[in-house]
C-alpha positions as CSV (number, residue, x, y, z in Angstrom):
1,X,0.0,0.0,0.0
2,X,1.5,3.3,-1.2
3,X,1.3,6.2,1.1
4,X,-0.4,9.4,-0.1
5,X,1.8,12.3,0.3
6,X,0.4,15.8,0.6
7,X,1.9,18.4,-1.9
8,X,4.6,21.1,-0.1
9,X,2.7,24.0,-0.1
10,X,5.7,25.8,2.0
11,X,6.8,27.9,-1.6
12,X,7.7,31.7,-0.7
13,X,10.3,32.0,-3.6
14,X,10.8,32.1,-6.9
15,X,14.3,30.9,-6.9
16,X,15.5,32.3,-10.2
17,X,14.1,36.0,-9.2
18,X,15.7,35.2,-5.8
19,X,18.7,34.9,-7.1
20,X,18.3,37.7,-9.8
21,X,17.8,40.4,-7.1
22,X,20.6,39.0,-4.7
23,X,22.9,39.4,-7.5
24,X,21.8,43.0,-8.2
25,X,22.0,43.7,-4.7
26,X,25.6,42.7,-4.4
27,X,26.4,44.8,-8.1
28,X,24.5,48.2,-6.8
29,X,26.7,47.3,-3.7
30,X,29.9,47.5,-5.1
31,X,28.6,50.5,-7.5
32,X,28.0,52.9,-4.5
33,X,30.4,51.9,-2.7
34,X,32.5,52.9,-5.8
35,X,31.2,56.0,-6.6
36,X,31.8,57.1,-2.8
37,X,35.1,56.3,-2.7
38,X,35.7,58.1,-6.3
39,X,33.9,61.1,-4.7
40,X,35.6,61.2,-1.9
41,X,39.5,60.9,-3.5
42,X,38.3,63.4,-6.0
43,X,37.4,66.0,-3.3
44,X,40.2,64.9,-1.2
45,X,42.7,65.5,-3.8
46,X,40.8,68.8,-4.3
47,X,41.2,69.9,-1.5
48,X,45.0,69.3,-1.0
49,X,46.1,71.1,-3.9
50,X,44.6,73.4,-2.1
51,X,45.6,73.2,1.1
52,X,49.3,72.7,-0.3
53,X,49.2,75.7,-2.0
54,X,47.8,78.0,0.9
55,X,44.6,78.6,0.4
56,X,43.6,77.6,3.8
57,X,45.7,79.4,5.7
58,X,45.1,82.2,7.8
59,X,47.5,83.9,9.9
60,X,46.9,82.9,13.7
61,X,46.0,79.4,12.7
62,X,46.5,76.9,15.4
63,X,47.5,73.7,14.4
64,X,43.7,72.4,15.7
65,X,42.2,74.4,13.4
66,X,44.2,73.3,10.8
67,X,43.1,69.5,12.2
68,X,39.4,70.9,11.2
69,X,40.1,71.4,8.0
70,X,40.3,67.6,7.5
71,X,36.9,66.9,9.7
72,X,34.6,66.7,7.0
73,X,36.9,64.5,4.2
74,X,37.5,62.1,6.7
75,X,34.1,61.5,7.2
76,X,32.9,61.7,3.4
77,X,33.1,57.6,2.5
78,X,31.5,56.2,6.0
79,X,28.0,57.0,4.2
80,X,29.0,54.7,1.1
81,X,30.7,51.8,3.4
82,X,27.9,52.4,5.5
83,X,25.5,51.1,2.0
84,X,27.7,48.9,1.0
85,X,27.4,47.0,4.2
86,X,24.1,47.1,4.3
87,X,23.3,45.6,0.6
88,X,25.6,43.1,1.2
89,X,23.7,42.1,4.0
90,X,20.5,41.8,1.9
91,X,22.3,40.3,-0.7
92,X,23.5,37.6,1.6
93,X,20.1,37.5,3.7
94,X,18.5,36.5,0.6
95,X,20.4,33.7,-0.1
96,X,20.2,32.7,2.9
97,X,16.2,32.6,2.7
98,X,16.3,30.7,-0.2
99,X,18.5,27.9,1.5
100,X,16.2,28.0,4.2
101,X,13.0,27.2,2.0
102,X,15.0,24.8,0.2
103,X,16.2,23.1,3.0
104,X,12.7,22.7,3.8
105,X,11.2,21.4,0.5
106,X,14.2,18.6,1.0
107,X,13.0,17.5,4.5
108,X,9.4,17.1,3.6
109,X,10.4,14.8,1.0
């Protein structure tokens, strides 16, 4: 006597689409990550061709002040790693789903 078994009705994903947007997720990663860190050398560089050359410098200048100058570059890429991080964590959370609901399709075989 063959035993009936009920159909897995457990599918959340389409596995192909899964995998489409995990893939994009990881590309658009690496593209802002990229364009941050092009930003940020192009306005770093900028700025000490500047600086070099005297631009910033005013007379009575303490060398704190001079420190503030470099404030705001230094803090120019975390929004871009801070992105990059984050899709990458989708991208992997995805993946991560789908091995989940696959793993489950294989035990209720």
């Amino acid at each position: 006597m063959a035993e009936k078994r009920e159909p897995f009705l457990g599918i959340f994903f389409d596995k192909s689409a899964i995998l489409k947007l995990s893939r994009w997720a990881g590309i658009l990663a690496w593209v802002t990550l990229a364009a941050y860190l092009f930003t940020f050398a192009t306005s770093f560089t900028q700025f000490m061709i500047q600086f070099v050359t005297g631009v910033f410098f005013q007379k009575g200048m303490s060398f704190v002040d001079l420190l503030s100058f470099f404030n705001p570059y230094l803090t120019m890429p975390m929004p871009g790693i801070v992105y990059f991080f984050g899709l990458k964590f989708v991208q992997h959370a995805l993946l991560i789903l789908l091995e989940m609901e696959e793993s489950a399709r294989r035990s209720t075989r």
